[in-house]
N, C-alpha and C positions, 0 to 999 in steps of 0.2 A: 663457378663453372657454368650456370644457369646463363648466365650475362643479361641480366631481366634489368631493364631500366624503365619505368620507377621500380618499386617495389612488388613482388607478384602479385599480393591483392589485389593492391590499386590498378594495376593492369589486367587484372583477368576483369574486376568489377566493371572499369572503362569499358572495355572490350563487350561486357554484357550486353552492360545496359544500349549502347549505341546497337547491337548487333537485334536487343529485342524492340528499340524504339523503329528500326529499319525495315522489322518484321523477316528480317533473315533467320533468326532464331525465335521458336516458339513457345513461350513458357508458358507453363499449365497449372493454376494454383492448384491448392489441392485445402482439404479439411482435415483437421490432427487431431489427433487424441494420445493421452498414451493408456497402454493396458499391461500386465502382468501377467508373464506365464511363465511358467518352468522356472521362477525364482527371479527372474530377469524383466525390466520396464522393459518394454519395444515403443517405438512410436508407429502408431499404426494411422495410415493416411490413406483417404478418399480421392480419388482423380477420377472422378469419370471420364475425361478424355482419353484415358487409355482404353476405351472400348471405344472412341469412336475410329482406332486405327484401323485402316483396310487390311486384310487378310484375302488376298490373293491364292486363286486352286492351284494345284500343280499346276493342271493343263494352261492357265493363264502364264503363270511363270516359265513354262517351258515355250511359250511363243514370246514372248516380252525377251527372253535372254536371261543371262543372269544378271542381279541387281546390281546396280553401279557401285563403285567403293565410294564413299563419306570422306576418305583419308587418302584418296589417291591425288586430288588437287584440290583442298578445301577451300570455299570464296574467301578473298582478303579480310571480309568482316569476321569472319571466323577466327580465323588464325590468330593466336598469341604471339608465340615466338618460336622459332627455327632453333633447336638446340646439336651441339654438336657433340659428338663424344669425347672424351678427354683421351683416347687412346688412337684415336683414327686418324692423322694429318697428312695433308699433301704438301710435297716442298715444291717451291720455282728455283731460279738463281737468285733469287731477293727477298720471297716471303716465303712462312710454313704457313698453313690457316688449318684449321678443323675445316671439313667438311659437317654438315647438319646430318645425322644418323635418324633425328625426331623428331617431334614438332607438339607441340600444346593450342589445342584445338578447342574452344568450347565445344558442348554438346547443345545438337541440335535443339532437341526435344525434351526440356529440363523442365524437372519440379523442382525442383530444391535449386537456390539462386545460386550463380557462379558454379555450377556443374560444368567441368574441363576434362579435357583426357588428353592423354599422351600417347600419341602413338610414332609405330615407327617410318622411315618417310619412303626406304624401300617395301614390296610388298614382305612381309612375315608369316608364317598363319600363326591363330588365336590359339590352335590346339598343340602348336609346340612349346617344350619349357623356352620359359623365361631367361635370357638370356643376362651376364655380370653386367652389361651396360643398359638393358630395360629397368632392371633393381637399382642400379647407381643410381642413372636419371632420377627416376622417381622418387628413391630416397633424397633426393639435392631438392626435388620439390617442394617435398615436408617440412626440409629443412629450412628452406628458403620461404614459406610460408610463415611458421611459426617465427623468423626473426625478425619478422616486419614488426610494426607498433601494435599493441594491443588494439580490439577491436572497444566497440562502446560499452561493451558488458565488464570490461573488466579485467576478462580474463584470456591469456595467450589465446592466438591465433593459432589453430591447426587443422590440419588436415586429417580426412578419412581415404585410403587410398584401397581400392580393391580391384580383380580382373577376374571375368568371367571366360571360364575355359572349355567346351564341349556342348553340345547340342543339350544335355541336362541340363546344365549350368545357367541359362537364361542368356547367354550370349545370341547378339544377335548380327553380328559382323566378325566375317573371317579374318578382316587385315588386324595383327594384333593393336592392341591398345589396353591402356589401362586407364583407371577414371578414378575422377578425384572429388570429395565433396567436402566443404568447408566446415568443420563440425561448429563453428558460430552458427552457420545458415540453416544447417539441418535444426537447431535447439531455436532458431529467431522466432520461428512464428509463432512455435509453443509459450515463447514467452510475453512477447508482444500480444499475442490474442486472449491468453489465459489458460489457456488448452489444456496442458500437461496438468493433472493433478497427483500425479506421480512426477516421483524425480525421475529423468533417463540421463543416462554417460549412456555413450558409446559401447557395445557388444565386449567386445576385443576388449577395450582397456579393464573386462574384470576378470580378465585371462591373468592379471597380472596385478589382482587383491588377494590378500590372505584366504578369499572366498577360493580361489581356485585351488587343483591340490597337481603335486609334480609327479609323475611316474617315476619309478625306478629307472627303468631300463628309458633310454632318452631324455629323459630330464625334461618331457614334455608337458605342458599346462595344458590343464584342462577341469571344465566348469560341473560340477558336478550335478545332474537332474538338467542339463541341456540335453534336449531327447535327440541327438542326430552326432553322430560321432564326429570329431575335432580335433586339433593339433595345435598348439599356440609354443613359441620360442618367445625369448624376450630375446629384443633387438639392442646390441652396447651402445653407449656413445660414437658418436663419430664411426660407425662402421668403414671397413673398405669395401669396396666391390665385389672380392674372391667374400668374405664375411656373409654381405647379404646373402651373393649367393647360394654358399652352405648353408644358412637357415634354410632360405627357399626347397634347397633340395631334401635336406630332411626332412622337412614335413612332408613335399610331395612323396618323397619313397616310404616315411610312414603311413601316409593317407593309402598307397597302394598297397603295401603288405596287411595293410589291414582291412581291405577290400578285396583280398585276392579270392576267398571262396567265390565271391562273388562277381567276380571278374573272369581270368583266365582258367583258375584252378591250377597253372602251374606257380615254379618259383619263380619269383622276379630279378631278376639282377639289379642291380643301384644302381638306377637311369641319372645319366648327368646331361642329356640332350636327346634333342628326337623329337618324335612325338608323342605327346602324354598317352599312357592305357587309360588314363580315367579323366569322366570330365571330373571338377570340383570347383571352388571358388577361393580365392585369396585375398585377406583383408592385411595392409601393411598401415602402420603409425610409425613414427617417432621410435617408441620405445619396445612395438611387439610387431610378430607375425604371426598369420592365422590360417588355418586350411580345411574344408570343409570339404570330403569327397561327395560328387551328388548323384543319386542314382536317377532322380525325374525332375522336369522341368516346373510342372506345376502338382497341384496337388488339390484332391477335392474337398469343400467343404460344406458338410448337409446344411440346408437353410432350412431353421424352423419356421418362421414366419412363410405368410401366405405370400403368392409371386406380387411385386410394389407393378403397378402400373408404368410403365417405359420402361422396366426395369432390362439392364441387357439378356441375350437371351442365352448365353450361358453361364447367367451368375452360377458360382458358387466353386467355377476353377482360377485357385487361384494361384498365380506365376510367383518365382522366386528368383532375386539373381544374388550377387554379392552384397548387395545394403543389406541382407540379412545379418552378415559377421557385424555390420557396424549397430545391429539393434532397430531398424525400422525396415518396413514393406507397407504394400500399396495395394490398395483392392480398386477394382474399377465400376462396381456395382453395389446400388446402397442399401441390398439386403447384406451384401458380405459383408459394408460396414458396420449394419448393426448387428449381425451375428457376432463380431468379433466383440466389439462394446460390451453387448448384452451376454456373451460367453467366451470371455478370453482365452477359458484355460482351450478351446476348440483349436487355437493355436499350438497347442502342443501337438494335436496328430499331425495338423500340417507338417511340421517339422519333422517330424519324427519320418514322413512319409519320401517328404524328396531328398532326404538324406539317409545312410546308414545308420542302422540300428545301433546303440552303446551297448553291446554283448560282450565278452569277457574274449570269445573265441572268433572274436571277429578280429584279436589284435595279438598278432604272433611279436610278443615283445621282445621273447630271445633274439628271433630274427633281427629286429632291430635294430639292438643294443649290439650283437653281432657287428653290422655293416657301420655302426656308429662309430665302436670301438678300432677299427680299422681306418676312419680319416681322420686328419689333422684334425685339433680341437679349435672350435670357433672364438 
């Protein structure tokens, strides 16, 4: 469906490296480590270039205009490939053709190599659900990723796929899209430099080891002593598009009914479109889906050490978006980094902060089971 010629690696990695040797696209090493909280390795990386981004006042902004879209005409070095939907055709008197619904985009501003996203080619916005052919696509991604040749380590190629949805969520662009990171890429430097002295997988894929335990009521996974409440489905083989999308939506209408004190205070109906009530974050693989409802964008973190000289000047907030589902985040200042080294479990209030609490009455499961019990089974 993708119609990717070469192979997608080989074509996003092309596309890369010529896009960052042209200086159209700007990558930012970063320093790794991994650390251990809440029972889980994270890879926790240093960028200080993320503090040298400008943050512009209102009042600047309101005379500038609103920011340009990224995805409204992306330069040709960017772009990947034009994807069409498998449901959308135009006929002539001689040919039908797809129309392109999306397109596969590197990301600008990448730490981790071969950072791409998909987004869609009319405008959408970021904070309405997910639509059957955003989940198809992406999922033909994954799929199409993982079939290409092993990479040099060994072991299958795959993909980490997530989308950040609401002003909490760390999203920073309204045209939807969804972003993609190579889980070779994210694990390379760790192992090429020496870094990790901890093993890390991926967040999500332990949604789906014996370590994790199932609810009753929805049959949802979830990790037990992860401080921030969650939603995991395992995704079939070969899904269809009506498929993804009912995972998609039960998580999101679990993530809501279980954020309603906190939200509306009324009941919810079982949103199948519109605009989300909640921001949150979604991580998709291969084999699971993940949802993470969020209440704040960043989160503070006390530094014991004295202030480091050039240090930026408001170490110690630190931002979250979806690579959290996948098990890694980024500090931009190197007391966070060594607060977090030198006191990883400090990573646990983080978390616990920009997301909901794991309380018992935070998750109306009759309700759920309720609305579950009532559509086709996935």
């Amino acid at each position: 469906m993708l119609q990717l010629t070469p192979n997608l690696p080989s074509l996003v990695a092309k596309r890369f490296i010529a896009a960052k040797e042209s200086g159209t696209l700007i990558f930012s090493p970063t320093q790794l480590t991994t650390i251990q909280s809440s029972g889980v390795v994270f890879q926790l990386r240093y960028c200080p270039a993320l503090a040298k981004k400008p943050t512009a006042k209102p009042e600047d902004e309101a005379r500038r205009g609103p920011k340009p879209d990224p995805f409204e005409n992306p330069p040709p070095e960017m772009l990947i490939a034009e994807i069409p939907s498998p449901h959308i055709t135009t006929s002539t008197t001689t040919t039908t053709t797809s129309e392109p619904t999306h397109f596969l985009v590197l990301n600008k501003f990448p730490v981790i190599p071969n950072h791409f996203i998909l987004a869609t080619k009319a405008f959408k916005l970021q904070t309405a659900l997910l639509e059957e052919d955003d989940l198809e696509i992406a999922y033909a991604c994954l799929k199409a990723w993982a079939a290409s040749d092993e990479g040099n380590t060994g072991r299958k190629r795959r993909l980490f796929g997530f989308f950040n949805s609401g002003d909490a969520s760390g999203a920073s662009q309204p045209h939807r899209h969804l972003q993609f990171l190579p889980i070779e890429d994210m694990r390379g430097q760790e192992e090429k430099e020496g870094q990790g002295t901890l093993e890390w997988e991926p967040l999500i894929d332990q949604l789906l080891t014996p370590r994790a335990v199932t609810t009753q009521e929805g049959g949802f996974r979830q990790l037990p002593g992860l401080p921030f409440l969650h939603f995991a489905l395992p995704v079939p083989r070969d899904p269809s598009a009506d498929a993804l999308h009912r995972i998609y939506l039960s998580l999101y209408n679990a993530a809501v009914r279980a954020t309603q004190p906190h939200t509306s205070g009324q009941s919810q109906e079982y949103q199948t479109s519109g605009e989300s009530v909640i921001a949150y974050n979604l991580a998709l693989t291969e084999s699971a889906m993940m949802i993470c409802p969020r209440r704040k964008d960043s989160a503070s973190l006390p530094i014991q050490e004295q202030p480091l000289e050039g240090d930026v000047a408001n170490a110690g907030s630190v931002s979250f978006n979806g690579t959290i589902l996948g098990g890694t985040l980024m500090v931009k200042a190197e007391s966070e980094w060594n607060q977090l080294r030198n006191q990883p479990l400090s990573l646990d209030s983080l978390l616990a902060d920009i997301g909901f609490p794991v309380r018992s009455e935070n998750v109306d499961v009759n309700t759920i089971e309720k609305h579950n019990r009532n559509k086709p089974s996935i």
